[in-house]
C-alpha positions as CSV (number, residue, x, y, z in Angstrom):
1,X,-31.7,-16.4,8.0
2,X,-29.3,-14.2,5.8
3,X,-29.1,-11.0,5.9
4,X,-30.8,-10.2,2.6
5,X,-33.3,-12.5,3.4
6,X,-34.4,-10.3,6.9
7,X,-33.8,-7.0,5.0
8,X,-36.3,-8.0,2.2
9,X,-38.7,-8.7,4.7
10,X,-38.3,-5.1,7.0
11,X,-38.8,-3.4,3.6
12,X,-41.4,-5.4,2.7
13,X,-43.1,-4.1,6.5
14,X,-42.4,-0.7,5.6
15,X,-43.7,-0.6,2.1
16,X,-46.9,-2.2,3.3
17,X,-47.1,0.0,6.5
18,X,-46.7,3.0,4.7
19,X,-49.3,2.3,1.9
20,X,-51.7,2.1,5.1
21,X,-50.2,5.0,7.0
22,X,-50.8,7.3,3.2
23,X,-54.4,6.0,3.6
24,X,-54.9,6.5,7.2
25,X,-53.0,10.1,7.5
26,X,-54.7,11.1,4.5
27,X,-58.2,10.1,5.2
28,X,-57.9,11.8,8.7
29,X,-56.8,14.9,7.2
30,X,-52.9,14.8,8.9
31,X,-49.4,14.4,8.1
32,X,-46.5,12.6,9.0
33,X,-45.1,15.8,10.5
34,X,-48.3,16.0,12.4
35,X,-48.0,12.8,13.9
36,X,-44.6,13.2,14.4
37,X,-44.0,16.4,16.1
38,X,-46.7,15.6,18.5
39,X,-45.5,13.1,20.0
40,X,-48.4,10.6,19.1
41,X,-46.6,7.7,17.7
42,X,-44.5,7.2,21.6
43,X,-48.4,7.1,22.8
44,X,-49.6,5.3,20.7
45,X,-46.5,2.9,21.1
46,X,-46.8,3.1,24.9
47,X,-50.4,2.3,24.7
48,X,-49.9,-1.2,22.5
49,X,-46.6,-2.3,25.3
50,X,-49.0,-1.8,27.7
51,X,-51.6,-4.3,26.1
52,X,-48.5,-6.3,25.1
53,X,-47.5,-6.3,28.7
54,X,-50.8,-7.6,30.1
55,X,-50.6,-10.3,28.1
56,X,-47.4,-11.4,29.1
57,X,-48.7,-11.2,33.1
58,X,-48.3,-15.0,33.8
59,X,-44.4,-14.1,33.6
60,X,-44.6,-11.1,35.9
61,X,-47.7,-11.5,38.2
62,X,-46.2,-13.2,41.4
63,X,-49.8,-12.5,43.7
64,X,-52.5,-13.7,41.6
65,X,-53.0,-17.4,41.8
66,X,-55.4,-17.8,39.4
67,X,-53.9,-15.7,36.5
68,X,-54.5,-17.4,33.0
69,X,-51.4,-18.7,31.5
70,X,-49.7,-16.4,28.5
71,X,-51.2,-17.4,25.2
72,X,-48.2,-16.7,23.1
73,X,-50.4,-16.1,19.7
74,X,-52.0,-12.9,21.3
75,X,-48.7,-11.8,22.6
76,X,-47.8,-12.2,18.6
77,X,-50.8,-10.0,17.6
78,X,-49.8,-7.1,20.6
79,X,-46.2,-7.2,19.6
80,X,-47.5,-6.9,15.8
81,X,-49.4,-4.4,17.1
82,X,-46.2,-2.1,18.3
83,X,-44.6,-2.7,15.3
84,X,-47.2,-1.5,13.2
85,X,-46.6,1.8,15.3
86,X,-42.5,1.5,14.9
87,X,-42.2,0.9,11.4
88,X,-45.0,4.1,11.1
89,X,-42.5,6.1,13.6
90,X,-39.5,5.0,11.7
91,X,-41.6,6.1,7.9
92,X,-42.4,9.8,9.4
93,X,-38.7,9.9,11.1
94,X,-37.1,9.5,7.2
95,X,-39.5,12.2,6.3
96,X,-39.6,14.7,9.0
97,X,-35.2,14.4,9.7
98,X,-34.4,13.6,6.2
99,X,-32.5,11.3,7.8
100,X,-30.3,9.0,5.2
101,X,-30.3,5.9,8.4
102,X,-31.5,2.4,7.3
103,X,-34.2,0.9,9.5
104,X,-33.1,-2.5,8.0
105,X,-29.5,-2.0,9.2
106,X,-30.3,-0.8,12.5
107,X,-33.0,-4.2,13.1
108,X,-30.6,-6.0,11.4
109,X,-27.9,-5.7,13.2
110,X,-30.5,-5.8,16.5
111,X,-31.4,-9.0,15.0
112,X,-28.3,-10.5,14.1
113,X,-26.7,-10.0,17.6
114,X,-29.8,-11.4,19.9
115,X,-30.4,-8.3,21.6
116,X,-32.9,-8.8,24.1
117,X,-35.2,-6.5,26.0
118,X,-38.5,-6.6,27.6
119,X,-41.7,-4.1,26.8
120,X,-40.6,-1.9,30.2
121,X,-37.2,-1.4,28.1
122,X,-39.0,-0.4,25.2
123,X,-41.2,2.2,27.2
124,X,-38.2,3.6,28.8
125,X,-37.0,4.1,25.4
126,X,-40.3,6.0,23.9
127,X,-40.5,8.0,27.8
128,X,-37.1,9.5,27.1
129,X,-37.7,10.2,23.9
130,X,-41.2,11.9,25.1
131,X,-38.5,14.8,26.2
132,X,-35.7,15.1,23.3
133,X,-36.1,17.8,20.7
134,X,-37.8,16.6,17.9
135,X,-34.3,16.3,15.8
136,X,-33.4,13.5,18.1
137,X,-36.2,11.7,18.6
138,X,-35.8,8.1,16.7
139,X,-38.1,4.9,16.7
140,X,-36.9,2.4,19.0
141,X,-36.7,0.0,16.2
142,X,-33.4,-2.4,17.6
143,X,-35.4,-2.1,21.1
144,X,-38.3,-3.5,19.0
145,X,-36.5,-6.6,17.8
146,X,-34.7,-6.9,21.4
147,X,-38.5,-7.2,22.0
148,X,-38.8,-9.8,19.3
149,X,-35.8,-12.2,20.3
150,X,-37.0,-11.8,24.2
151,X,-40.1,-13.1,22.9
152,X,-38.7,-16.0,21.0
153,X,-40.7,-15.0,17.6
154,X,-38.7,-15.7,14.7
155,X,-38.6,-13.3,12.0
156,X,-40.3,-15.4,9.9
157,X,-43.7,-16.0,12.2
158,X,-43.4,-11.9,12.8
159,X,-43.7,-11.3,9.0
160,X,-46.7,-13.7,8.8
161,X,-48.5,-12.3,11.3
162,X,-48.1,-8.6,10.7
163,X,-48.7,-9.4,7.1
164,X,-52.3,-10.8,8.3
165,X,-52.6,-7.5,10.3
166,X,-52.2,-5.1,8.0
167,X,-54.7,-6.5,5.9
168,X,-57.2,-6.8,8.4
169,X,-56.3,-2.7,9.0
170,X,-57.0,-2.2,5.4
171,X,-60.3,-4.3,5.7
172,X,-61.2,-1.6,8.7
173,X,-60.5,1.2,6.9
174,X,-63.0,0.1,4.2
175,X,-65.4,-0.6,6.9
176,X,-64.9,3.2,8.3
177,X,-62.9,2.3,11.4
């Protein structure tokens, strides 16, 4: 995958997660700043590692014999899931810091280099940034692709599915979710 390639399809994400974040902010009467200065996109990020996590439990749960085997397409849907909320934390961090940084470069470079980190790396991320001035706070998005490559999606199968998600969060909307 070339660089260009990957970029196109983080910008793609963004543009298509903000056109439901515009809907969803609007239609609930908030802002970005709102979201943002509250602190409700690290819980709302915590909240989807945490599903994420319990899907992975095969890997982690040592005592429990008869524990169900990961199913790596709903481990796909709860890590499209957290990046919904990343790509929505990284769209209200551009607005609220005026901040000039390039999602794209940042998971990019993440990308490029096979980072790797598990959903407890990403929480400890968001938990420390529960405490930083709101200046400082950024959206863990190279933790988030550390996430991806640890998972062994490929960029291409992430795209899919979180294109399929955000049109079935549109779908909700219309149906008052």
């Amino acid at each position: 995958m070339t660089k260009e390639e990957f970029t196109a399809k983080w910008n793609n994400m963004l543009e298509a997660q903000r056109k439901l974040d515009e809907r969803i902010i609007q239609g609930n009467g908030l802002t970005y700043a709102d979201l943002y200065n509250s602190g409700r996109y690290q819980h709302a990020l915590l909240d989807e590692l945490g599903e994420l996590n319990h899907e992975l439990k095969a890997n982690w749960c040592w005592w429990k014999k008869t524990q169900a085997p990961v199913n790596r397409e709903k481990v796909l849907e709860e890590f499209v899931d957290c990046l919904h909320f990343v790509l929505s934390w990284q769209l209200a961090s551009a607005i609220i810091t005026r901040d000039r940084y390039q999602s794209s470069e940042v998971a990019w470079k993440a990308y490029e280099s096979h980072c790797s980190c598990s959903p407890v790396d990403v929480a400890v991320h968001i938990k420390g940034e529960q405490f930083m001035k709101e200046e400082y706070r950024i959206p863990p998005v190279a933790e988030l692709i550390g996430l991806m490559n640890h998972l062994n999606f490929t960029i291409d199968e992430v795209y899919r599915a979180y294109i399929q998600k955000n049109k079935r969060n549109h779908e909700r909307q219309d149906e008052g979710y």
